[in-house]
Residue frames as qw, qx, qy, qz and C-alpha x, y, z in Angstrom:
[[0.000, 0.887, 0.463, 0.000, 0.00, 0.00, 0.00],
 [0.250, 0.504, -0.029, 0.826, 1.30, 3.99, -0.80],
 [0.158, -0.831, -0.333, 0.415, 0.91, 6.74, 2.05],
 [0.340, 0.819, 0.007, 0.462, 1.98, 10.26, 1.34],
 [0.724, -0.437, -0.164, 0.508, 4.77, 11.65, 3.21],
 [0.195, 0.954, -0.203, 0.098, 7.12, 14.90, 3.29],
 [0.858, -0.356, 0.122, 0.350, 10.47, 13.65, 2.75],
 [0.365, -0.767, 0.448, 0.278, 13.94, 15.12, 3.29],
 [0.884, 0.343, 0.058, 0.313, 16.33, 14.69, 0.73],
 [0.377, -0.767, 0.295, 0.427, 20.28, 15.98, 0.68],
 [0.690, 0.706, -0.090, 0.129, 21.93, 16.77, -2.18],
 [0.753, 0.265, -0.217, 0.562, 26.31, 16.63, -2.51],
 [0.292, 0.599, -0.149, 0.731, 26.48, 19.96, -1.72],
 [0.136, -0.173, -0.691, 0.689, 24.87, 19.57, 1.85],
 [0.453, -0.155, -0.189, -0.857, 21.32, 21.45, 0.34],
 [0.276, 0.260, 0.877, -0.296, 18.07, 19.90, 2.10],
 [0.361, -0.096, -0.330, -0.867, 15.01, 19.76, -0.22],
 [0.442, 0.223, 0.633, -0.595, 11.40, 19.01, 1.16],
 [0.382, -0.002, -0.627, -0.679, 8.92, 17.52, -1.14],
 [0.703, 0.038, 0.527, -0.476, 5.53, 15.72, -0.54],
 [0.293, 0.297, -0.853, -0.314, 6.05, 12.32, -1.98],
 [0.808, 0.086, -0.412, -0.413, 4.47, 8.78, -2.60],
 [0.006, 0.547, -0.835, 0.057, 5.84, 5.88, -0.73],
 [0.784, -0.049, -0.570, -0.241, 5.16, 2.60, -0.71],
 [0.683, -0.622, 0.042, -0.381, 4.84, 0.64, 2.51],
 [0.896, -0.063, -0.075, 0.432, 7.88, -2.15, 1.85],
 [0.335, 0.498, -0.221, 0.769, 10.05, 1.52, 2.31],
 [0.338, -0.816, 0.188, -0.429, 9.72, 2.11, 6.07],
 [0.052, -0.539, 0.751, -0.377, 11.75, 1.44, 8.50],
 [0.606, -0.231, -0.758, -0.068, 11.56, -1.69, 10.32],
 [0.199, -0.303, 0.066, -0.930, 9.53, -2.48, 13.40],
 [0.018, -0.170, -0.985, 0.036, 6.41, -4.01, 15.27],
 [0.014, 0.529, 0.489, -0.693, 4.42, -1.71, 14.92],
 [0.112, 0.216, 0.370, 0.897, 3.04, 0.11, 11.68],
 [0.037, 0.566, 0.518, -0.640, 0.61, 3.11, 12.69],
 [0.170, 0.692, 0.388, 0.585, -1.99, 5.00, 10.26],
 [0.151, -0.329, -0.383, 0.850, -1.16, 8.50, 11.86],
 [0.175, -0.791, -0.562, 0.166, -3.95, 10.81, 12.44],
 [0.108, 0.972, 0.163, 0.128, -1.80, 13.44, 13.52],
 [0.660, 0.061, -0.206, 0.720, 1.61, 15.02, 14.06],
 [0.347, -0.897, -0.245, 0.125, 3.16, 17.95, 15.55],
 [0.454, 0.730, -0.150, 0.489, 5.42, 20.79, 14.94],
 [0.442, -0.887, -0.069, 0.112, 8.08, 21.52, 17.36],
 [0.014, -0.830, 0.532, 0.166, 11.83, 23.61, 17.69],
 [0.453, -0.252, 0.802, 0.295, 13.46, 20.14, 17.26],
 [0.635, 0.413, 0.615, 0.218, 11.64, 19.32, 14.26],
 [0.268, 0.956, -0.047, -0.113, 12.31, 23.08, 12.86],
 [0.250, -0.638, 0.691, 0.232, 16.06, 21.85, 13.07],
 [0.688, 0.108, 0.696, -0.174, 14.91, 18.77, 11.43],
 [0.464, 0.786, 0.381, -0.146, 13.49, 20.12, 8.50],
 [0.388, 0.905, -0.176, 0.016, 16.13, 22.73, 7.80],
 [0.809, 0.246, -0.320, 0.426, 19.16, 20.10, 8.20],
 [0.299, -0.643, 0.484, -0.512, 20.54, 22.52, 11.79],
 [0.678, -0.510, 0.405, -0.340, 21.88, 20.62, 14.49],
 [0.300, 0.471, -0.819, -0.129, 23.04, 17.72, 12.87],
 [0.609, 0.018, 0.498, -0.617, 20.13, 15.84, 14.19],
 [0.881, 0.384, 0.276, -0.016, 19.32, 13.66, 11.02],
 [0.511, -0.324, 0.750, 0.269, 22.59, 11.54, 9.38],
 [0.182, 0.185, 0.813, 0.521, 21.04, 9.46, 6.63],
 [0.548, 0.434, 0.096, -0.709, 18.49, 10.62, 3.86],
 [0.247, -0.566, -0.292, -0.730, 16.25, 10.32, 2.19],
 [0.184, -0.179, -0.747, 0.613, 13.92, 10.89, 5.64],
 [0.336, -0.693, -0.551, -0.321, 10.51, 11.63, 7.35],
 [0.188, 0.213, -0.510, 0.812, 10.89, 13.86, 10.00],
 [0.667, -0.392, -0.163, -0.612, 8.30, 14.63, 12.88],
 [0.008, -0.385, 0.705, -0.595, 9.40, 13.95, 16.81],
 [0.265, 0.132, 0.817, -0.495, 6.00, 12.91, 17.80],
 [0.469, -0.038, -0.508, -0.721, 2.31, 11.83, 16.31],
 [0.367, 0.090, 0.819, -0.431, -0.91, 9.75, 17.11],
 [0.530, 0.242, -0.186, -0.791, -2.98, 7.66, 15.61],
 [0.852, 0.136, 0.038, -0.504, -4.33, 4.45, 14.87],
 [0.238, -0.470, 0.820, 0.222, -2.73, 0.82, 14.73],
 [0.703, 0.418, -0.300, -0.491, -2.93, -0.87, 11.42],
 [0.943, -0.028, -0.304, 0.130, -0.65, -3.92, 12.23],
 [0.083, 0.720, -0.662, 0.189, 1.36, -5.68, 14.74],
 [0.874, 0.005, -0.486, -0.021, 3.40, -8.06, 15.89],
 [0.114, 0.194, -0.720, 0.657, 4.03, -7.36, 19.44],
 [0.253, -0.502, -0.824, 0.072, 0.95, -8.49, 21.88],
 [0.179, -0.548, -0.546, 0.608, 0.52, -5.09, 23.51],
 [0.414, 0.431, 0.330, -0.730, -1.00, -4.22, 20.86],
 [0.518, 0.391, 0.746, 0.149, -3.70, -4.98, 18.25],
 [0.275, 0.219, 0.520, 0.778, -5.03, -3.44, 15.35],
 [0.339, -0.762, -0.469, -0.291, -7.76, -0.60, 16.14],
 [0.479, -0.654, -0.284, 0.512, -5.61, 0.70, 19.36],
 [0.357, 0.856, -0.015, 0.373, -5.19, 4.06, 19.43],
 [0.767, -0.384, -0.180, 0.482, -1.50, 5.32, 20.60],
 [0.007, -0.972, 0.167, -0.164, 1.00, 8.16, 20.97],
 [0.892, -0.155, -0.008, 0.424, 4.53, 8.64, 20.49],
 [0.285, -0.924, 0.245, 0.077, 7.05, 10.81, 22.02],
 [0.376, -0.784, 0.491, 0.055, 10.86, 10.65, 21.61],
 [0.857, -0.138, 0.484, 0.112, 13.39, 8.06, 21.16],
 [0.193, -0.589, 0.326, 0.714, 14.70, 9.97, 18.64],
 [0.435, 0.561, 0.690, 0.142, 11.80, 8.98, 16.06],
 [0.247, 0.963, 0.056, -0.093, 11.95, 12.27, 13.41],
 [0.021, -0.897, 0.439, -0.050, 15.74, 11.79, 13.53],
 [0.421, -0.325, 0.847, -0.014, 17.22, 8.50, 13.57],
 [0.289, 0.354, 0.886, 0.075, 13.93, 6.91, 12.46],
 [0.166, -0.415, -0.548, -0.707, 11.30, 7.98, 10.16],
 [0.042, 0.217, 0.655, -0.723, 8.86, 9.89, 12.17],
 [0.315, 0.618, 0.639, -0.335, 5.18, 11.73, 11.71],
 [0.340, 0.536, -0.255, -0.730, 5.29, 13.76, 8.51],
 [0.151, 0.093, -0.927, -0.329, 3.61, 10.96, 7.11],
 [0.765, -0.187, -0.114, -0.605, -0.04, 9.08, 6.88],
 [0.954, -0.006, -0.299, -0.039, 1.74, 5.86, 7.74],
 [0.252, 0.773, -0.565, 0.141, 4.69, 4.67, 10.14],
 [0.921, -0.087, -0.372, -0.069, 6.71, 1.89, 11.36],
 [0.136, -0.682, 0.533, -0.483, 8.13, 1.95, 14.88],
 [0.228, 0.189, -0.741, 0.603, 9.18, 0.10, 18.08],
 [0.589, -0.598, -0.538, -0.076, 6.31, -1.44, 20.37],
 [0.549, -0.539, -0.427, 0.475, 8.31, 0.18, 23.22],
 [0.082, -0.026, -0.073, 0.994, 8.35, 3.99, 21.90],
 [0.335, -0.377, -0.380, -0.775, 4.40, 3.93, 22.12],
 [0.151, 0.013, 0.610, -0.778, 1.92, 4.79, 24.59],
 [0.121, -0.752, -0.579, -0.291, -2.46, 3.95, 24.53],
 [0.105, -0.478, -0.286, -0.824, -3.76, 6.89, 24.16],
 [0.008, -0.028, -0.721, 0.693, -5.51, 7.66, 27.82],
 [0.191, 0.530, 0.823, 0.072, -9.23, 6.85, 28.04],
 [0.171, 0.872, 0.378, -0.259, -11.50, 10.02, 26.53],
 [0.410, -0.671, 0.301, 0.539, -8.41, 11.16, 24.51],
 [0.694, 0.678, 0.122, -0.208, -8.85, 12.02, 21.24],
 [0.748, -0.077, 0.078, 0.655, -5.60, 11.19, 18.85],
 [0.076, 0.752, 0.165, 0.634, -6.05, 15.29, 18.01],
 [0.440, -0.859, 0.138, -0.225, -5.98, 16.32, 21.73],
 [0.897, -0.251, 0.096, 0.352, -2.48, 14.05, 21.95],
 [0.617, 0.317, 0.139, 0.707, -1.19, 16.17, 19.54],
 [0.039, -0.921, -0.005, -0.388, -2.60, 19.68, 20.80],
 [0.759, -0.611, 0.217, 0.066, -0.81, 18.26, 24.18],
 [0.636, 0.699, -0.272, 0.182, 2.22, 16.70, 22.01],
 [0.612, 0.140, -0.387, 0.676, 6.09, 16.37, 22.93],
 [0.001, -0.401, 0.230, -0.887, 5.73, 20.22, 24.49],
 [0.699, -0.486, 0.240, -0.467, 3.17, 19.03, 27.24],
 [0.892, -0.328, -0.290, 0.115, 4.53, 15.85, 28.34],
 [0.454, 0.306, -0.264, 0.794, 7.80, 17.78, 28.80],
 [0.228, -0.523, 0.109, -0.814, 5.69, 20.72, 30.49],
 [0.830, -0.483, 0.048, -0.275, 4.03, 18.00, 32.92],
 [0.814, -0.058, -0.429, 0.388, 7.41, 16.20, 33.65],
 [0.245, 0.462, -0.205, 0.827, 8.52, 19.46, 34.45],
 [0.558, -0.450, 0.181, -0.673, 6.01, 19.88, 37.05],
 [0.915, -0.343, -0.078, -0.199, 6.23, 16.60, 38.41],
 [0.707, 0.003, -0.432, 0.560, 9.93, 16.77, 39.21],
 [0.078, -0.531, 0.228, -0.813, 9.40, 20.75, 40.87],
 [0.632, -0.586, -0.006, -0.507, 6.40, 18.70, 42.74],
 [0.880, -0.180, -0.305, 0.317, 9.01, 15.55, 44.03],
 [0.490, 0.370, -0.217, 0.759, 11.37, 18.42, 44.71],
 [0.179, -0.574, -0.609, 0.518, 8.40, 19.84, 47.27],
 [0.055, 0.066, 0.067, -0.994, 7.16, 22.47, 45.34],
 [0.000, -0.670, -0.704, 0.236, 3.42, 23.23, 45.91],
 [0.075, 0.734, 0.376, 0.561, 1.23, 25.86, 45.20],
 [0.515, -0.774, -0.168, 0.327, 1.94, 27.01, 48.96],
 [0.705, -0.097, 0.115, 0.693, 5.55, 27.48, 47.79],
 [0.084, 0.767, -0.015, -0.636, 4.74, 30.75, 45.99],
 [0.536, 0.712, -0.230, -0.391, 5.73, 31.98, 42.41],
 [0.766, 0.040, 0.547, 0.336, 6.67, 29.55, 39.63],
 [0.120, 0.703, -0.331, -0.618, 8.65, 31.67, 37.06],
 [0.765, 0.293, 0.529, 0.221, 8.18, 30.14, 33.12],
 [0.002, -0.693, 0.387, 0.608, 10.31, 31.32, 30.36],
 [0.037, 0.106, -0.845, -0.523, 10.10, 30.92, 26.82],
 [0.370, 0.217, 0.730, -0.532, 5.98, 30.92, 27.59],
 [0.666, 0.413, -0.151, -0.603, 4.47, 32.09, 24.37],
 [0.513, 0.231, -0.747, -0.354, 5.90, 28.62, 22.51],
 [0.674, -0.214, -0.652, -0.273, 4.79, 25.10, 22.85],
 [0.630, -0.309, -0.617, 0.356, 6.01, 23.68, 26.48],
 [0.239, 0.010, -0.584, 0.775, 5.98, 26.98, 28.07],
 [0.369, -0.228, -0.026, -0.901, 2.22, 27.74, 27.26],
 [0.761, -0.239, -0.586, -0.142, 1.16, 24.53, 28.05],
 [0.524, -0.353, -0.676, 0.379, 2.90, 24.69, 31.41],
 [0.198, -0.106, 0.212, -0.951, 1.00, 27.96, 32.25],
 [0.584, -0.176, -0.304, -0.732, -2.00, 26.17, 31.59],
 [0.793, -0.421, -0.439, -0.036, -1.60, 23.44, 33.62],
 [0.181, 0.089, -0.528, 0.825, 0.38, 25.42, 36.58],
 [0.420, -0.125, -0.009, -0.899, -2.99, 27.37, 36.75],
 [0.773, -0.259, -0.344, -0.466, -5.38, 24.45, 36.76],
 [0.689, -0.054, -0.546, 0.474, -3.01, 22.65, 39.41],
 [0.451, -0.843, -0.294, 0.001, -3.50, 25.83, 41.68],
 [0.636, -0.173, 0.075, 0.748, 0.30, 27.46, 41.10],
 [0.290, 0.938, 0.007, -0.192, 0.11, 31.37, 40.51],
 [0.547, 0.077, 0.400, 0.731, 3.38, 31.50, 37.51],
 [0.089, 0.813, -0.228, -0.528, 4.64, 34.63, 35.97],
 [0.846, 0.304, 0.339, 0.277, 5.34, 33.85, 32.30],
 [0.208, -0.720, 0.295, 0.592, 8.48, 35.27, 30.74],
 [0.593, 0.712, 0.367, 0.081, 8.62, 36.45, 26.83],
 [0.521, -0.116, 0.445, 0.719, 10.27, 37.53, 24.24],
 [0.002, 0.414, 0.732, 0.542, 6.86, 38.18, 22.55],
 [0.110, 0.071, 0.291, -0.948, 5.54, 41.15, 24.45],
 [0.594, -0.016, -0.479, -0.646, 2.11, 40.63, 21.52],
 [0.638, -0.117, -0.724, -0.236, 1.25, 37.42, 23.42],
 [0.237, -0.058, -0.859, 0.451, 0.86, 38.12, 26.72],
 [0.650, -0.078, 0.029, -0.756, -2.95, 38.78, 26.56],
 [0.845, 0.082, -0.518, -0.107, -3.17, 35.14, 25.12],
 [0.558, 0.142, -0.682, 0.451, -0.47, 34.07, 28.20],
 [0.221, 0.023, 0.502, -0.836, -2.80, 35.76, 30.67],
 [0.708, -0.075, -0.173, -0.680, -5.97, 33.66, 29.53],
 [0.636, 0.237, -0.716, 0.163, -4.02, 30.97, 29.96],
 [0.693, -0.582, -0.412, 0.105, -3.66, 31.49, 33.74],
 [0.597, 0.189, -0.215, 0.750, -0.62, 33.45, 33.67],
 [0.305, -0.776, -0.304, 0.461, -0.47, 35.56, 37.39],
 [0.017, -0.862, 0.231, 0.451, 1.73, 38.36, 35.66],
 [0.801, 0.566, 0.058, 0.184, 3.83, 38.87, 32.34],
 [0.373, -0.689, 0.280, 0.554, 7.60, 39.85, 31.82],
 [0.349, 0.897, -0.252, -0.100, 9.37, 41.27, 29.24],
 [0.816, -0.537, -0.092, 0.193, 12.76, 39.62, 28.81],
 [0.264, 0.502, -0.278, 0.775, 14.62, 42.25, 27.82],
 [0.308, -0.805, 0.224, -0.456, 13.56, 43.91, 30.96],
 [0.937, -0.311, 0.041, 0.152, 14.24, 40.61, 33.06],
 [0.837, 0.010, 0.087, 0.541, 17.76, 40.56, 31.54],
 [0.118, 0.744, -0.230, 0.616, 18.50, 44.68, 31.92],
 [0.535, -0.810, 0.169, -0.169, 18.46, 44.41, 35.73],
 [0.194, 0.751, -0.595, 0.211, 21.98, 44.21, 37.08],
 [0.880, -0.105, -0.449, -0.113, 23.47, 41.08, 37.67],
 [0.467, -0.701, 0.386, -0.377, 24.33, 40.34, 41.00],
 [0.288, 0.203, -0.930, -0.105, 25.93, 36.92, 42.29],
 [0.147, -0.446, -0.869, 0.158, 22.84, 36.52, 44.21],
 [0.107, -0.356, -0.436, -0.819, 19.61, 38.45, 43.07],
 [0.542, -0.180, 0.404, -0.715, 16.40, 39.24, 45.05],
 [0.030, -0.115, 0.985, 0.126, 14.66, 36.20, 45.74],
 [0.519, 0.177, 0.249, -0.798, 11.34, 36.03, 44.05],
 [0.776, 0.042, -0.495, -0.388, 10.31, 32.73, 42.39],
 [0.775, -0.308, 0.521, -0.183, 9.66, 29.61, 45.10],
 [0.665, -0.052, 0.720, 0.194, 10.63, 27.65, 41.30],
 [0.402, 0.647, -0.283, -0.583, 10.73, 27.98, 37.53],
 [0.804, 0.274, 0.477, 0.227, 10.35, 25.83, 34.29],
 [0.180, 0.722, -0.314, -0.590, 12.85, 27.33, 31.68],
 [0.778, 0.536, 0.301, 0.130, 12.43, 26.25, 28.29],
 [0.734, 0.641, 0.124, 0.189, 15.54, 28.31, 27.08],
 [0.905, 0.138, -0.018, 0.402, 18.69, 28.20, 28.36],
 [0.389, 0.606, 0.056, 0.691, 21.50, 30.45, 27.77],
 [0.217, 0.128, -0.475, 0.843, 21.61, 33.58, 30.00],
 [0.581, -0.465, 0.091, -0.662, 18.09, 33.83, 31.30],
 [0.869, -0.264, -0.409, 0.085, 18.67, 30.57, 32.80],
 [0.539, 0.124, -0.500, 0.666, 21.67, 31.71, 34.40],
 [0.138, -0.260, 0.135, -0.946, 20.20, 35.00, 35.71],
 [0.725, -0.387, -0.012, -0.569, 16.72, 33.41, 37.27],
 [0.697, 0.127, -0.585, 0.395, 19.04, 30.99, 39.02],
 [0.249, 0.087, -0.511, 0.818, 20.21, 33.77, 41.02],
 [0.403, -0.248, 0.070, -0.878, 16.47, 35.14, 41.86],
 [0.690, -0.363, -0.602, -0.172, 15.05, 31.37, 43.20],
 [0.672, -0.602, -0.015, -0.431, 13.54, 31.60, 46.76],
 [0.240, -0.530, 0.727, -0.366, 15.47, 29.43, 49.45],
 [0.504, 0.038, 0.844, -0.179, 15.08, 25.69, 49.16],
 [0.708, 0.520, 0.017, -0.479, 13.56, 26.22, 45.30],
 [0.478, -0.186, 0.723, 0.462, 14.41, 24.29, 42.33],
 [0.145, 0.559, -0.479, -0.661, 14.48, 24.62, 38.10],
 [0.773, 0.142, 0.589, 0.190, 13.52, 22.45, 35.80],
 [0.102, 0.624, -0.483, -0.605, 15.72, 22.88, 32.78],
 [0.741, 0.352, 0.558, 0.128, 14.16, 21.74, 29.57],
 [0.543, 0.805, 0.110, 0.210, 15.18, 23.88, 26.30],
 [0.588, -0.240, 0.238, 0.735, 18.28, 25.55, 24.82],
 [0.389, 0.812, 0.422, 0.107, 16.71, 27.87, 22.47],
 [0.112, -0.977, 0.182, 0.026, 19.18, 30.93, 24.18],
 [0.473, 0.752, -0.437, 0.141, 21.52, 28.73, 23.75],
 [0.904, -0.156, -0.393, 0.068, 23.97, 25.63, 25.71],
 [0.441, 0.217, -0.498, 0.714, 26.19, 27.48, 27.75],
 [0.530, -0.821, -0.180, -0.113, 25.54, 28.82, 31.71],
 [0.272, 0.417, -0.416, 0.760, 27.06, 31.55, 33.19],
 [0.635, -0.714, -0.126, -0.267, 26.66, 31.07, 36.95],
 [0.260, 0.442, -0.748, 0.422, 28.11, 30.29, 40.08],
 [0.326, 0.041, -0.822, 0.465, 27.89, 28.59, 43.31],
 [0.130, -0.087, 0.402, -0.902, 26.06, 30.77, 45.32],
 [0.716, -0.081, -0.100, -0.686, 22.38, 29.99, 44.54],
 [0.843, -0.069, -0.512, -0.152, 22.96, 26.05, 45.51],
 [0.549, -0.152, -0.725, 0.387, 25.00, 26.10, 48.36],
 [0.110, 0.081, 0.341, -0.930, 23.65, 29.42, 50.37],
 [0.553, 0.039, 0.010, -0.832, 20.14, 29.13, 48.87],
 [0.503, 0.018, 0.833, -0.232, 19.83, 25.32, 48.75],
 [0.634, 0.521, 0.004, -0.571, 18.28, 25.75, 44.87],
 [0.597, 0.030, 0.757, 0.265, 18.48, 22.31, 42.70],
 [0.289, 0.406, -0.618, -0.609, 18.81, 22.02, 38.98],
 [0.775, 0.128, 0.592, -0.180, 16.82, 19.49, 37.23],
 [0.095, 0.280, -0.705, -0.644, 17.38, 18.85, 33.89],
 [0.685, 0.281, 0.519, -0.427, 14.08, 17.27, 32.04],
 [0.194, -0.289, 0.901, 0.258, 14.52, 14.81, 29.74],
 [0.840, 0.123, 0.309, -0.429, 11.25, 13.58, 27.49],
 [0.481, 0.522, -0.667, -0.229, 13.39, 11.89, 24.69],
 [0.539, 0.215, -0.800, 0.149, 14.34, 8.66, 26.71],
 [0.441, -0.295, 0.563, -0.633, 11.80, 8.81, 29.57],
 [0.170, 0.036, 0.978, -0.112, 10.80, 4.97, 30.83],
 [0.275, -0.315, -0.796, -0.437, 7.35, 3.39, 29.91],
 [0.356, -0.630, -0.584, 0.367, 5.86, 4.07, 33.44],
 [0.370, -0.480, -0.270, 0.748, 6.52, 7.43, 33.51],
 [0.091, -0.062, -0.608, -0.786, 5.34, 8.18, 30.08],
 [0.300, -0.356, -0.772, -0.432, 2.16, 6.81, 31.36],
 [0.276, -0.704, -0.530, 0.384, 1.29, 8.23, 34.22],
 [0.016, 0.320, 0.006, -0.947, 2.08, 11.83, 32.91],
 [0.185, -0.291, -0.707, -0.617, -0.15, 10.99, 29.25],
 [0.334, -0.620, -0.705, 0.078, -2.98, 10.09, 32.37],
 [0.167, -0.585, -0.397, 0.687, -2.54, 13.38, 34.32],
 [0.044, -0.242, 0.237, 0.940, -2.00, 15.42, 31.74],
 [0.142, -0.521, -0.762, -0.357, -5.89, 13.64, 30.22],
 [0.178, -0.663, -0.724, 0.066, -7.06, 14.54, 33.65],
 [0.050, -0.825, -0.302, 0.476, -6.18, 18.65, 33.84],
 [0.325, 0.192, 0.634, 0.675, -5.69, 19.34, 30.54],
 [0.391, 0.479, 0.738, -0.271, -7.90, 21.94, 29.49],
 [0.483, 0.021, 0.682, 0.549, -8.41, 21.81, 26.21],
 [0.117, 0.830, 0.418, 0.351, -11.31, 24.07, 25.05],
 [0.054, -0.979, -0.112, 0.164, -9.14, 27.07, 26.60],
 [0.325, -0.552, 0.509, 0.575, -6.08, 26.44, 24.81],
 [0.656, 0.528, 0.510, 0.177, -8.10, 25.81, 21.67],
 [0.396, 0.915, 0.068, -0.026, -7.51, 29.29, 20.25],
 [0.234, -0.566, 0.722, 0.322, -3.01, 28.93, 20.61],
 [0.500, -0.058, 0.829, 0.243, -3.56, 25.80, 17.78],
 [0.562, 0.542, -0.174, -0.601, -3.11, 25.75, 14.39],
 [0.811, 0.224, 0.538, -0.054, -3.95, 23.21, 11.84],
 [0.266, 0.673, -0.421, -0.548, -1.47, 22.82, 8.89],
 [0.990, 0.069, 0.111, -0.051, -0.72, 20.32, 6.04],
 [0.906, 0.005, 0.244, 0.345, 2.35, 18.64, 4.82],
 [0.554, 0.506, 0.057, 0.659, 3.15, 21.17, 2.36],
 [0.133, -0.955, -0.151, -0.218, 3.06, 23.92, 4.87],
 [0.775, -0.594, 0.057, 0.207, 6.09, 22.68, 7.21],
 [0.644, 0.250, -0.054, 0.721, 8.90, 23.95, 5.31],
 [0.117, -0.706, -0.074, -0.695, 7.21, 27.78, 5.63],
 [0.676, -0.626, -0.188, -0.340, 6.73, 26.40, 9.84],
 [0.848, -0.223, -0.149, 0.457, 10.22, 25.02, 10.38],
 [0.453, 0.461, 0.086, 0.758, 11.54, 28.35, 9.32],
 [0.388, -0.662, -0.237, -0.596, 9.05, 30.15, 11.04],
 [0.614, -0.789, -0.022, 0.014, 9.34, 28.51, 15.10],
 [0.743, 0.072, -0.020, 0.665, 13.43, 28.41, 14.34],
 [0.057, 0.361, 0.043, 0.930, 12.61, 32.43, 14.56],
 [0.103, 0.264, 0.590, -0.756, 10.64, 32.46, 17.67],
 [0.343, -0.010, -0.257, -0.904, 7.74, 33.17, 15.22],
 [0.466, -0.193, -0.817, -0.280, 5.16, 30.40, 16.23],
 [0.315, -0.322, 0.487, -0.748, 3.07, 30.71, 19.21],
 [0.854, -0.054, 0.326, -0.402, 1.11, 27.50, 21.03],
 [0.481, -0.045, 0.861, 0.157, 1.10, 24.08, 19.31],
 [0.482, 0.487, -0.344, -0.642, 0.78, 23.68, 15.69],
 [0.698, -0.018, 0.715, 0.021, -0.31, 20.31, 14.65],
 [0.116, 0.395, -0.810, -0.419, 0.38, 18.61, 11.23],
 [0.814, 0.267, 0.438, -0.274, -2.56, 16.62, 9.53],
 [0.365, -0.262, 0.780, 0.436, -0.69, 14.06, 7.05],
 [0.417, 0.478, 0.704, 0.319, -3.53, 13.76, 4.65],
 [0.242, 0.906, 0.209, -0.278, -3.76, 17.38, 4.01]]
């Protein structure tokens, strides 16, 4: 059987071209698993994807697309059958392996999840890589003891995928969060959300750095790295902690000492690429139950295949806001 697919091609010279192509089904990857997908999703790693950055994809030709959901057509692994619906995160599927920029794919019984009861395979994707990330993120701040007691929860990088999503579920979890931006234009949209207050981060990053700042967040999710990580380091609360998921600002951290051993503040690092089977499932399940999904309807847009060259370009420039999903038959 043919699906349709956007595949990656390199040329000698190191050029990537994008095309929406034919493929036949004896051309995927091997597997136990082959999934009719439903839907995919657009995020910063797949914008590298797309435009050959990062050195993330090796061999071509290639399907990119990090994460998708949607229907199983055949396998040959018991834990599942034909008719389940599933979801798949990580493992370096879009990059290594053919991923979701496709109607069709063949994968690993152990990089998929079922789909949590009442869970549409369209609300997996509005949710996507950028919320399970946004709900690990909150579920190492909450092992770490933070609580909505704790006080402010400082998010950066809020207007894109994982940091609006984890305004929205800070808020429905009872956490008042300040969202920090780049995108000044979006923080109506980051105040419907739940967001307690907006920043600027130029302004954030004009105030003079100190080696220890006032302390006003109890904790923070930072989606991006670079020197606003370093700098809200120095401004966590006694006994807070970080969860560090994104690089966007970039892989390097200027800090020092001072905020971990005088203020007790932990680093996390958050990982969704290579998170266990158990742990995959029990976020997918929380994130069903406080999800809410008819007030983050208006951040999601709906594109097709051919659009994602014009989209990888686009969040690679901070230009995207919310979660853009990817419908393979369009």
């Amino acid at each position: 059987m043919s699906f349709r697919a956007l595949l990656s091609q390199r040329s000698d010279d190191g050029t990537i071209t994008l095309s929406v192509e034919t493929l036949e089904d004896a051309q995927l990857p091997e597997g136990d698993v082959t999934v009719d997908i439903d839907w995919a999703g657009l995020n910063y790693k797949d914008g590298l994807c797309l435009t050959g950055q990062g050195g993330l994809v090796r061999t071509f030709p290639h399907i990119a697309g990090i994460d998708f959901a949607g229907t199983v057509r055949e396998s040959s692994d018991s834990r599942y059958g034909a008719g389940d619906r599933v979801v798949l995160t990580g493992w370096r599927v879009g990059e290594t392996h053919w991923g979701g920029y496709a109607e069709r794919a063949r994968v690993k019984a152990d990089w998929l999840v079922p789909l949590p009861e009442g869970m549409s395979t369209r609300d997996a994707m509005v949710i996507g890589t950028a919320g399970l990330t946004a709900m690990l993120a909150i579920d190492r701040l909450e092992a770490l003891g933070i609580s909505p007691q704790s006080g402010e929860v400082l998010v950066t990088g809020a207007a894109g995928g994982v940091g609006s999503v984890a305004i929205a579920l800070l808020a429905r979890l009872g956490y008042s969060a300040t969202a920090l931006s780049g995108r000044p234009e979006h923080a109506d949209m980051l105040r419907a959300l739940g967001a307690h207050a907006v920043l600027e981060r130029g302004e954030f990053l004009s105030q003079p750095d100190k080696p220890l700042e006032t302390a006003s967040y109890a904790a923070a999710i930072d989606c991006v790295g670079g020197n606003v990580l370093g700098k809200l380091l120095r401004q966590i609360r006694y006994g807070g902690a970080v969860a560090a998921l994104g690089n966007a600002a970039g892989i390097s951290l200027d800090t020092n000492v001072l905020p971990f051993i005088l203020r007790g503040v932990t680093l996390a690092g958050i990982d969704s690429v290579m998170q266990p089977y158990a742990a995959r499932v029990a976020a997918w399940s929380r994130l069903a139950e406080h999800f809410d999904f008819a007030a983050y309807a208006g951040n999601v847009e709906e594109v097709g295949l051919a659009d994602l060259p014009d989209r990888a370009a686009r969040i690679l420039k901070g230009q995207v806001k919310g979660r853009v999903l990817v419908d393979p038959r369009r």
